[in-house]
C-alpha positions, -999 to 999 in steps of 0.1 A, spaced: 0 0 0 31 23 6 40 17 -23 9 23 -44 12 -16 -58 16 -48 -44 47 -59 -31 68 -81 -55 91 -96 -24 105 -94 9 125 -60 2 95 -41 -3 80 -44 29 109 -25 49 110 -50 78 146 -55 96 168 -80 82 162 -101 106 128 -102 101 135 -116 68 158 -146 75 151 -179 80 165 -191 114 171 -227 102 189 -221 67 202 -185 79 189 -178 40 163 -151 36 128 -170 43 110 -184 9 83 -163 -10 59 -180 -37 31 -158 -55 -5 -178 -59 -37 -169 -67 -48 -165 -37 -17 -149 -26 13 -149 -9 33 -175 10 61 -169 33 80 -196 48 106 -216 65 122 -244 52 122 -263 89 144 -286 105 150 -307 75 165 -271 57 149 -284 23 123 -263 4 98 -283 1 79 -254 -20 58 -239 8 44 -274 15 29 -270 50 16 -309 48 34 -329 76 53 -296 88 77 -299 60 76 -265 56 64 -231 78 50 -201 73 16 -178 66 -2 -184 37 -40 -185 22 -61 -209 35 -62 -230 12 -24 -233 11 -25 -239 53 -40 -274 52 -23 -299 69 -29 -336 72 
């Protein structure tokens, strides 16, 4: 909204680097455009990207509902 479009990753939002890093890779934390919208995430413990699969905790992060589902 600041910037009068919507933002295209984690550099437009102005948060603190630290914010933006994932604390099990030490990588910046995973974006993927949907849809429905974004998804931000962690890769977890296992430190693969699973592709913002939040299915069996694989991966971690906020997403659309539909994305959120887990089994």
């Amino acid at each position: 909204e600041k910037n009068g479009r919507e933002a295209t990753g984690l550099a437009d939002l102005s948060l603190p680097r630290e914010a933006t890093i994932d604390p099990f890779s030490g990588e910046p934390l995973r974006l993927k455009h949907t849809d429905e919208g974004w998804i931000v995430y962690t890769v977890m413990e296992n430190g693969v990207d699973d592709g913002g699969d939040f299915k069996g905790l694989k991966d971690y992060g906020l997403a659309p509902p539909k994305w959120r589902a887990t089994e």
